[in-house]
C-alpha positions as CSV (number, residue, x, y, z in Angstrom):
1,X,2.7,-24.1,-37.5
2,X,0.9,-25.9,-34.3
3,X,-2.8,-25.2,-34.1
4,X,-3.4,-23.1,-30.9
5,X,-5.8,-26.2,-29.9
6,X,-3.0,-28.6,-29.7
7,X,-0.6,-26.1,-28.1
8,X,-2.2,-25.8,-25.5
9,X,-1.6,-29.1,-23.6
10,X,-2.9,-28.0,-20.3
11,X,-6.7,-28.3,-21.6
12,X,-9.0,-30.1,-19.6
13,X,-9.6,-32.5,-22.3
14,X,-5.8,-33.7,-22.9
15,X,-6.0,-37.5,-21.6
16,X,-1.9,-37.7,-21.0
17,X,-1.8,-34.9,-18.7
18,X,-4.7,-36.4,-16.3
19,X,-2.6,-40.1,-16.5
20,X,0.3,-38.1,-15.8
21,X,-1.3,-36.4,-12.9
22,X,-3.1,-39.6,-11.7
23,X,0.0,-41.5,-11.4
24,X,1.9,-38.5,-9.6
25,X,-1.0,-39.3,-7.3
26,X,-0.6,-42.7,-6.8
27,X,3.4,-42.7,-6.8
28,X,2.9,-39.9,-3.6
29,X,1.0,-42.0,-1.5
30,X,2.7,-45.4,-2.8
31,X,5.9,-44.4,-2.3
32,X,6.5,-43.2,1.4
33,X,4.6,-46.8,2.1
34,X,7.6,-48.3,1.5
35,X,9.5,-47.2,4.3
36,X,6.4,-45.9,6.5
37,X,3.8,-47.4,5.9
38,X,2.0,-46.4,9.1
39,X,2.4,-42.7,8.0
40,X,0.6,-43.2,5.1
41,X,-2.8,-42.1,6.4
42,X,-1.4,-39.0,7.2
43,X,0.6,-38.2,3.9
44,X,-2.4,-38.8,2.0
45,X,-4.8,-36.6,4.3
46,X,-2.6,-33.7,4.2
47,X,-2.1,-33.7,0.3
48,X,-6.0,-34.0,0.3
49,X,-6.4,-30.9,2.5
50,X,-3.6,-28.9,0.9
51,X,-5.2,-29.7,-2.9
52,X,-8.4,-28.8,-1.2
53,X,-6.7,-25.7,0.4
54,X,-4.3,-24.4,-2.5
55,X,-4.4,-21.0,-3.5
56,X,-8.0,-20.1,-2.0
57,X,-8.6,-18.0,1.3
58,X,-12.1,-19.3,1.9
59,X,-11.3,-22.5,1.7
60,X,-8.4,-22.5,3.6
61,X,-10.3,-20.6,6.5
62,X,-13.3,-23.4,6.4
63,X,-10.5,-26.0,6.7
64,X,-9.0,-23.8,9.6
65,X,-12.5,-24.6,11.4
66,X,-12.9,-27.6,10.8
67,X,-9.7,-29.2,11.5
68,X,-9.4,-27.0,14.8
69,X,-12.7,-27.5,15.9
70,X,-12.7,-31.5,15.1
71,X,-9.4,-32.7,15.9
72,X,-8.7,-33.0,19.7
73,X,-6.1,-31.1,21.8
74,X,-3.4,-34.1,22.0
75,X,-3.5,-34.7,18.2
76,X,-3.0,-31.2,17.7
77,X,-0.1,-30.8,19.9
78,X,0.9,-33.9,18.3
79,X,1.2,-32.3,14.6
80,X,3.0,-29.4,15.8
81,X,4.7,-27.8,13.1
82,X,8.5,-26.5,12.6
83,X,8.8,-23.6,14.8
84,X,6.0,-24.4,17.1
85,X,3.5,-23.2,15.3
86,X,-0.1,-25.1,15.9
87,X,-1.7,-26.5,13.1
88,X,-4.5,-23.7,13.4
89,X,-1.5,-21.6,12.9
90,X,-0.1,-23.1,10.2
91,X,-3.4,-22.6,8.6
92,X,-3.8,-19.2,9.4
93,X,-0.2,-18.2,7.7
94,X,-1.0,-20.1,4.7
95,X,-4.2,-18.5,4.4
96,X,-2.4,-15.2,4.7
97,X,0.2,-16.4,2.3
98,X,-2.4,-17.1,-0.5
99,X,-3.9,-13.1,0.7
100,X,-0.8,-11.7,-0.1
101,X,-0.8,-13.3,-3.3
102,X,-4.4,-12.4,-4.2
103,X,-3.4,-9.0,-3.0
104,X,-0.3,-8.3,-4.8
105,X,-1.3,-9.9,-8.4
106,X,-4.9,-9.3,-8.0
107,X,-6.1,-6.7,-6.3
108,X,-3.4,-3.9,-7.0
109,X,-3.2,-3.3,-3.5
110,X,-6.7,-2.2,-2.7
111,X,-8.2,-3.4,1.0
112,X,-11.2,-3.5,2.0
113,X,-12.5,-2.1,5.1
114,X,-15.4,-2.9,7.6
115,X,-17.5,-1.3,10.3
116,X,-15.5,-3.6,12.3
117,X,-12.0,-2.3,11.7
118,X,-11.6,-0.1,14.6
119,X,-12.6,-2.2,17.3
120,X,-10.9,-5.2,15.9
121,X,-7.3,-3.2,15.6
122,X,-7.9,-1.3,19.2
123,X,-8.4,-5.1,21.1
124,X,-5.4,-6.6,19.0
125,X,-3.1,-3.5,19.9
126,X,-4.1,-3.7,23.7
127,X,-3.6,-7.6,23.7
128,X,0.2,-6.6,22.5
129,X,0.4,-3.9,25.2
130,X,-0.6,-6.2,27.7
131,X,2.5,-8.6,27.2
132,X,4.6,-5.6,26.7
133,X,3.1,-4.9,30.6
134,X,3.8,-9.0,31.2
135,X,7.5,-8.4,30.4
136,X,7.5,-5.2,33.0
137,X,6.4,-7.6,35.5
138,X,9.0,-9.9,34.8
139,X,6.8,-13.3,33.7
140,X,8.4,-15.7,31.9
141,X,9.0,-14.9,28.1
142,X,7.6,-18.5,26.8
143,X,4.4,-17.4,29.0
144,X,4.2,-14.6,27.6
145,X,4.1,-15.7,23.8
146,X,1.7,-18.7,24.7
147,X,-0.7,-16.3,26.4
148,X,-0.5,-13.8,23.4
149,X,-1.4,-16.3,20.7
150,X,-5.1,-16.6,21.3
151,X,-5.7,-13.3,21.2
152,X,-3.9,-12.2,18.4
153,X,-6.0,-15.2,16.4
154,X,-8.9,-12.0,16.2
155,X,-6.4,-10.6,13.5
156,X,-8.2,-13.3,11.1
157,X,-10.9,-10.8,11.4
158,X,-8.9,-8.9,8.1
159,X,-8.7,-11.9,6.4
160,X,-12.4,-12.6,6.6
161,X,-13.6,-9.5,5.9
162,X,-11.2,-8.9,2.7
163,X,-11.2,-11.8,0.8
164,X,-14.7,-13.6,2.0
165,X,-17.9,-12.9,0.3
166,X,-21.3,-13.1,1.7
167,X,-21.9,-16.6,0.2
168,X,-19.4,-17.8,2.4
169,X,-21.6,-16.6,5.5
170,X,-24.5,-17.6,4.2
171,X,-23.4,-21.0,2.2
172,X,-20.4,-22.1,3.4
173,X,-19.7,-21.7,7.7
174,X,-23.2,-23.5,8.3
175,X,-22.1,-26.8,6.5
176,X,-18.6,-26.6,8.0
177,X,-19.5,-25.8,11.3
178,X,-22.7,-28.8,11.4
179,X,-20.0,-31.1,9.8
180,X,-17.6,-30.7,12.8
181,X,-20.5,-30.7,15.3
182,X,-21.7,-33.9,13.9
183,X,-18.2,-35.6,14.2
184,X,-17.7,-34.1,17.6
185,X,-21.0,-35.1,18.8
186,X,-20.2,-39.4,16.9
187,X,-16.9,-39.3,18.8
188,X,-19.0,-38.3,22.2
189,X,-21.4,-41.3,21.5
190,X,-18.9,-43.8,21.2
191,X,-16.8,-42.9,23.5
192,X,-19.3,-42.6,26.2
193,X,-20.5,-46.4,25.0
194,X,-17.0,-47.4,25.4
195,X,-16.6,-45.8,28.9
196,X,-19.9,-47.6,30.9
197,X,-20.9,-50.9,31.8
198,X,-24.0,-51.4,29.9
199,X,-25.4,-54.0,32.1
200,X,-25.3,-51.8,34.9
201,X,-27.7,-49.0,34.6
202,X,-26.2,-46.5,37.3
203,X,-22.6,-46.4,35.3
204,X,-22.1,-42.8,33.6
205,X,-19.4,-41.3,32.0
206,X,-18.9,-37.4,31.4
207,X,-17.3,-36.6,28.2
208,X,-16.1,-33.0,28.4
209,X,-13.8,-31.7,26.1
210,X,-12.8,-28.2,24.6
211,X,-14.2,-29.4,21.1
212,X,-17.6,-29.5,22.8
213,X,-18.2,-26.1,22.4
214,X,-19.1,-26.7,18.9
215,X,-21.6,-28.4,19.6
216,X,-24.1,-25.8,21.1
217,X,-23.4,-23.0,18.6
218,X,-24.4,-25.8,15.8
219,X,-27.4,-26.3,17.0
220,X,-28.4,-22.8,17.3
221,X,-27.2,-22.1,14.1
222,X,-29.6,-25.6,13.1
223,X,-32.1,-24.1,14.7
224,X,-32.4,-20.4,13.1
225,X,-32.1,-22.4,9.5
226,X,-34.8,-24.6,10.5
227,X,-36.8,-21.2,11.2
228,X,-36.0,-19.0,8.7
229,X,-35.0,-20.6,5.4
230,X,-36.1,-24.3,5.8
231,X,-36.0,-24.6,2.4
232,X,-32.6,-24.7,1.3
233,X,-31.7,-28.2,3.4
234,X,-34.9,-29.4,4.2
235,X,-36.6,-29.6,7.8
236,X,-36.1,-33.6,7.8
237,X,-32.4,-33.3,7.4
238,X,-32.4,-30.1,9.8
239,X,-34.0,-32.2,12.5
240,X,-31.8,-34.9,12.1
241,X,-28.6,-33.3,12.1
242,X,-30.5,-31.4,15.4
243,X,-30.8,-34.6,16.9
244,X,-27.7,-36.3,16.5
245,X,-26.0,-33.0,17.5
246,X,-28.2,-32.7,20.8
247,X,-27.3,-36.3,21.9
248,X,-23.7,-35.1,22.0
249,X,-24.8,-31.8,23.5
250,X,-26.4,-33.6,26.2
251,X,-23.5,-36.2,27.0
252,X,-21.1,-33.0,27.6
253,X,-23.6,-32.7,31.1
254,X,-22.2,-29.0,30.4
255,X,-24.1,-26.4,33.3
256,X,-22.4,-23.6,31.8
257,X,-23.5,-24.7,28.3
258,X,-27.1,-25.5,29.3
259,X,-27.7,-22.3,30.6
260,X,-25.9,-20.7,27.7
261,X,-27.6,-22.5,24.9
262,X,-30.7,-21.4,27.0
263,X,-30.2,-18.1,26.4
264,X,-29.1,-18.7,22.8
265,X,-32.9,-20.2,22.7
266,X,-34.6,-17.4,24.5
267,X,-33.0,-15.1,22.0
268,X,-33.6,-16.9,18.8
269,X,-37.3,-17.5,19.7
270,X,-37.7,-13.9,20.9
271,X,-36.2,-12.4,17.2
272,X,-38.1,-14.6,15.4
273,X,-41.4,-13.2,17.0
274,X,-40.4,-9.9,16.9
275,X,-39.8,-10.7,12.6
276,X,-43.3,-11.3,12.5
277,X,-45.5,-8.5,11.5
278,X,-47.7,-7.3,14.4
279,X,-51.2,-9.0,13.3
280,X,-49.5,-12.0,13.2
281,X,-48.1,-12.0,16.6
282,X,-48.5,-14.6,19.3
283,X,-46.8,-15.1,22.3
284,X,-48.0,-18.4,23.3
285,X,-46.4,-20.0,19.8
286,X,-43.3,-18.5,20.5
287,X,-43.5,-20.1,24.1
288,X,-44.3,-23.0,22.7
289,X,-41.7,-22.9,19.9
290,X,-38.8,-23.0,23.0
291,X,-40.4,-25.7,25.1
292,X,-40.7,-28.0,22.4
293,X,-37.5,-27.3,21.6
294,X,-36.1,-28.3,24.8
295,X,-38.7,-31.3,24.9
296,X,-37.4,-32.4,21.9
297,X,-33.2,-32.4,23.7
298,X,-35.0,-34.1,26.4
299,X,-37.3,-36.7,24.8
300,X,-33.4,-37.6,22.5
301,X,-31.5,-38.1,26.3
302,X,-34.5,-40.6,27.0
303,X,-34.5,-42.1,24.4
304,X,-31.2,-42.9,23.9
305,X,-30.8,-43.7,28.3
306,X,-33.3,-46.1,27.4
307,X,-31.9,-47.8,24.2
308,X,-28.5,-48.2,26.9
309,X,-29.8,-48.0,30.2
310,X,-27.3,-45.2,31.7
311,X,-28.1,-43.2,34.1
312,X,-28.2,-39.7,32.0
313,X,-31.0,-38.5,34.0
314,X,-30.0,-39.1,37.5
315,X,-26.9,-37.5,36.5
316,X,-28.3,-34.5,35.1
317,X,-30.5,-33.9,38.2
318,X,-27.5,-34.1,40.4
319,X,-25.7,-31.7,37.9
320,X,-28.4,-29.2,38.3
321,X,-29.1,-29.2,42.0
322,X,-25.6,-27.6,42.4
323,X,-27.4,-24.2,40.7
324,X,-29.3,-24.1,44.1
325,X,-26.6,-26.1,46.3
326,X,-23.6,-25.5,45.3
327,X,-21.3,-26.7,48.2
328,X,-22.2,-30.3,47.0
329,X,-20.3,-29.9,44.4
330,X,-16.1,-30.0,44.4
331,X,-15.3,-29.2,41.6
332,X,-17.6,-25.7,41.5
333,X,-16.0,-25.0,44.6
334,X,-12.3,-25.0,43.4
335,X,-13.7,-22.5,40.7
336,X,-15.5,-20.4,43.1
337,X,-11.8,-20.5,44.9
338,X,-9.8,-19.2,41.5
339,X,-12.6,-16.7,40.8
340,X,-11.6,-15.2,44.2
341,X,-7.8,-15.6,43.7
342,X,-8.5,-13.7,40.2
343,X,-10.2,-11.3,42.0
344,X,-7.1,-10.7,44.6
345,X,-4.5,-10.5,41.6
346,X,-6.9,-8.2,39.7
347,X,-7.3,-5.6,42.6
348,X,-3.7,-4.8,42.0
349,X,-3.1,-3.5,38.8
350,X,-6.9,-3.1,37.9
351,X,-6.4,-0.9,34.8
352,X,-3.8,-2.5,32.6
353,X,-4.2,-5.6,34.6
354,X,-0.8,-8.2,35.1
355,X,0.1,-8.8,31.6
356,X,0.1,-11.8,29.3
357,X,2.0,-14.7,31.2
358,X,0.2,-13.9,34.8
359,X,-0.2,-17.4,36.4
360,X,-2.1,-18.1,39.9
361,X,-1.7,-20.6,42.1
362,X,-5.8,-22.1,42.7
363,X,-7.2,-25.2,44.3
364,X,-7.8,-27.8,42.5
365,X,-10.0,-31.1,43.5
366,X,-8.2,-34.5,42.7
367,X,-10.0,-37.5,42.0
368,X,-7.3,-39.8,42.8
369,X,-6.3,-38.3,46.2
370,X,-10.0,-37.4,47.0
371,X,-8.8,-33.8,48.3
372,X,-7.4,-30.2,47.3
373,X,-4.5,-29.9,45.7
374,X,-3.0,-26.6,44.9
375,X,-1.7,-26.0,41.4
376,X,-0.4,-23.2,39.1
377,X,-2.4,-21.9,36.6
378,X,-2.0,-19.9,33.6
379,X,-6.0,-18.9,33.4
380,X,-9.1,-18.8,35.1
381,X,-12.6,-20.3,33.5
382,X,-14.6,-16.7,33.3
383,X,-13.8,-14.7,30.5
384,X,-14.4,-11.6,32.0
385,X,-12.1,-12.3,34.8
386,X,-9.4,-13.3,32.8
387,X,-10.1,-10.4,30.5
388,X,-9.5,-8.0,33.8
389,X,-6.7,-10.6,34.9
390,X,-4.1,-10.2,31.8
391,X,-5.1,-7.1,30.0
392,X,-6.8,-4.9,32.7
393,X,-10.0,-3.1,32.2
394,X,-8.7,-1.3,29.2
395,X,-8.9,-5.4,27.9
396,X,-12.1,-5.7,28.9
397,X,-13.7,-2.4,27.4
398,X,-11.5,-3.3,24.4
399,X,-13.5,-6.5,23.8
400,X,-16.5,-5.6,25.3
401,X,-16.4,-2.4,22.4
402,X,-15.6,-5.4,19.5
403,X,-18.2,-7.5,20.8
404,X,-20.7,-4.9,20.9
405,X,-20.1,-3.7,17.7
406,X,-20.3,-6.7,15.9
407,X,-23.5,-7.9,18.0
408,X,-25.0,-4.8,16.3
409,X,-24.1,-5.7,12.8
410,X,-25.4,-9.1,13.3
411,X,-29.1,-7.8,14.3
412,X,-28.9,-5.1,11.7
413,X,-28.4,-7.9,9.4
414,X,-31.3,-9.8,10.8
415,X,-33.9,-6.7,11.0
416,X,-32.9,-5.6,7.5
417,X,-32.0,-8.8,5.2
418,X,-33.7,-9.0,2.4
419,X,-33.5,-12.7,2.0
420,X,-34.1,-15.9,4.2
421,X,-30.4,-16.8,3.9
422,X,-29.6,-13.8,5.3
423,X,-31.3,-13.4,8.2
424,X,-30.7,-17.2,9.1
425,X,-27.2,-16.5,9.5
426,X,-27.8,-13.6,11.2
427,X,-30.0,-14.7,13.8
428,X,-27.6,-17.2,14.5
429,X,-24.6,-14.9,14.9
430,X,-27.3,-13.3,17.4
431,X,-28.3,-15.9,19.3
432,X,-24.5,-17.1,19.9
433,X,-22.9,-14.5,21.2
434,X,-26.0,-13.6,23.6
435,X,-24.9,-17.5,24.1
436,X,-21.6,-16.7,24.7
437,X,-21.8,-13.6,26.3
438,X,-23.6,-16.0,29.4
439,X,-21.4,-18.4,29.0
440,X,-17.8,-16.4,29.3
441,X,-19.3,-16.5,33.0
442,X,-17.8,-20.1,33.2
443,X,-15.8,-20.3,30.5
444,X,-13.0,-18.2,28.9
445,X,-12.9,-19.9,25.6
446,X,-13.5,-16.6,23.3
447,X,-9.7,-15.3,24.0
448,X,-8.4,-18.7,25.7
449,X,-7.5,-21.4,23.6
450,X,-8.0,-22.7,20.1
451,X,-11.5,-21.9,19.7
452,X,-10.5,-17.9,19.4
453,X,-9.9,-18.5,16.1
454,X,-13.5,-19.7,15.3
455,X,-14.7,-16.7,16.7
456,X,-12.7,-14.2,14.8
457,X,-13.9,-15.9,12.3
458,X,-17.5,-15.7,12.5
459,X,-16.5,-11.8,13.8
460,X,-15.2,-11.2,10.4
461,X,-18.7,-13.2,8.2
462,X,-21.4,-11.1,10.5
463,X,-19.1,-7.8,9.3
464,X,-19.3,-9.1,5.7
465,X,-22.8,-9.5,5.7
466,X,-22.8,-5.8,6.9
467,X,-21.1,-4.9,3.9
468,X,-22.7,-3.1,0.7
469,X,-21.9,-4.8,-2.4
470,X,-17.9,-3.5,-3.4
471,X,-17.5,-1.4,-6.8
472,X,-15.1,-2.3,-9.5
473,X,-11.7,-1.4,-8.7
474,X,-12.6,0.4,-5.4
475,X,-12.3,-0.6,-1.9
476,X,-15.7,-1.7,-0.6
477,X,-17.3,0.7,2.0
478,X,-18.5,-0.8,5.5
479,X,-21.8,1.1,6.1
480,X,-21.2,3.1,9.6
């Protein structure tokens, strides 16, 4: 008879089975070199992610964020995957593939629910009504279907919250979404080297791209950790990873993200004196706490115009003087003009709006010709607007309700965690949706485009961390 220790040959310990595995390894990625060997890099990248990715929600959904948050838009349209499907997509269905599995051999069958459930479902089923009200108004089917994507990419929401734990709130978004800042904010750096004439100081190069966005809810988040639970990282590495963050923060010459991450500020220092107990108090630190925080973004832009000799300051200035004078400025001016096209289409079908697939036909300044040039769009850069525009004001008290609700669980979380990780997360969740809530004035970002996802996302952690602790068997219950 075999002794059971030598039956089992899948120990960790067995020394053929990890040459076997080893030269599987090597054969994958030696193989397909012989006949492409260009495609290499990306055979062996993918097999990393999917080993990374295999059988494991939470790690599939922190991939999801940082692959959609790192990679730019014409690589991602560039790994389209059979079907169309995005590779965000293709993330998201294999994240609810390994669910299903969890669900069925796992769990028995038992969900769990959250205090965000309701709001979550009732925006979702709107979003479907509205291309159902699209297809009334005859728009195009493949409009329809490319509007409806982003936000249907809210339903990760139920992932999150049913097979994420608090640690991933807590322990695992920070790291994923600082990682992805950081490479966003390297890739602004040296491409903005790349772009200017270093010998000539006036040269400078605006480097605005959707992945951008990152980089001012990092740095809130950065912030709030630096704050509340210093410990964990270490304020040397927090204010490094603040730094190199804000240099790409700054290169984005963002007005809607200035004043946004403003506000994100405002809020974070405001919380964090309200945390204090009342004899320890004092207004002037927490003053102080958001002007040297700025000083410190400032003092990096100097630094670094100085180090290169651009002209990040006299662009910045001119930036800003359009808050006061904004005719000077072209390019706000062919916003201004869609907001009040918006507006038009909006006034007639103000309740359930025009449906997913609505276009409008905007002014657009172009560089090359040096004028207006009209153009067909399928959005307009205000989230509320666009909100209003495709799914009516039922859409926009839909969202409004989710986003409200969730806002709620994140301060309960911050008022009444009992632990410094906690309530660094949670501050952060705070501070980024006050953030964002200033910024959908500019920017329609939350249900437009790619970065929904993140956001349904970090929906989903703030009503984890809401949740009591689940019981054995049972299906965990979100506190009302």
């Amino acid at each position: 008879m075999i002794p059971r220790a030598e039956a089992n040959w899948n120990r960790p310990d067995n020394k053929w089975l990890r040459w076997v595995l080893c030269l599987g390894q090597a054969l994958l990625i030696a193989l397909p070199a012989l006949w492409a060997a260009k495609y290499v890099w990306l055979l062996s990248a993918s097999l990393v992610v999917l080993g990374l990715a295999l059988f494991s929600v939470q790690r599939t959904l922190l991939l999801l964020i940082l692959l959609n948050i790192v990679l730019p838009d014409k690589v991602l349209l560039a790994l389209r995957l059979p079907g169309g499907l995005t590779l965000q997509e293709g993330f998201f269905a294999m994240a609810l593939v390994f669910a299903l599995i969890d669900l069925i051999y796992w769990r028995g069958l038992s969900v769990r629910t959250s205090a965000g459930d309701l709001p979550t479902s009732f925006f979702l089923g709107v979003a479907v009504f509205s291309a159902l009200v699209g297809a009334l108004h005859y728009h195009s089917t493949s409009l329809i279907l490319r509007d409806l994507r982003f936000p249907l990419y809210y339903a990760v929401f139920f992932l999150v919250t049913n097979f994420a734990d608090k640690g991933l709130a807590t322990r695992g978004f920070l790291p994923v979404l600082v990682m992805a800042a950081l490479v966003v904010s390297t890739e602004y750096t040296l491409e903005f080297l790349g772009s200017i004439d270093l010998s000539v100081g006036a040269n400078f190069v605006r480097i605005a791209r959707l992945e951008g966005l990152a980089l001012p809810l990092a740095l809130l988040f950065i912030l709030n950790q630096f704050i509340h639970d210093p410990q964990r990282y270490g304020r040397p590495l927090l204010a490094g990873l603040f730094l190199c963050i804000g240099l790409g923060f700054v290169l984005t010459m963002g007005r809607g993200m200035w004043v946004a991450f403003a506000v994100g500020l405002l809020t974070t220092v405001w919380l964090h004196h309200l945390s204090q107990p009342e004899t320890r108090r004092n207004l002037w630190r927490t003053v102080s706490l958001a002007i040297g925080t700025l000083a410190i973004l400032v003092a990096t832009a100097f630094f670094f115009q100085r180090l290169t000799g651009a002209s990040i300051g006299a662009h910045a200035l001119e930036r800003s003087r359009s808050f006061v004078d904004y005719e000077r400025d072209v390019h706000l001016l062919g916003r201004l003009f869609s907001y009040g096209v918006a507006l038009q289409e909006i006034a007639h079908h103000p309740l359930l709006g025009n449906g997913q697939g609505a276009t409008l036909v905007i002014m657009l300044f172009s560089e090359d010709l040096g004028r207006f040039e009209t153009a067909t769009s399928w959005t307009v850069d205000n989230l509320y607007l666009t909100l209003l525009l495709k799914m009516g004001l039922l859409g926009l008290l839909a969202f409004g309700w989710l986003s409200l609700r969730i806002l709620r669980l994140a301060y309960r979380g911050f008022a009444h965690g009992q632990d410094r990780q906690t309530r660094a997360f949670a501050g952060g969740a705070v501070a980024i949706m006050m953030a964002m809530g200033t910024l959908g004035l500019s920017d329609g970002a939350m249900v437009n485009g790619r970065f929904a996802i993140v956001f349904g996302v970090l929906y989903g952690l703030i009503a984890v961390l809401a949740q009591p602790a689940p019981d054995p068997g049972k299906s965990s219950l979100a506190s009302s």
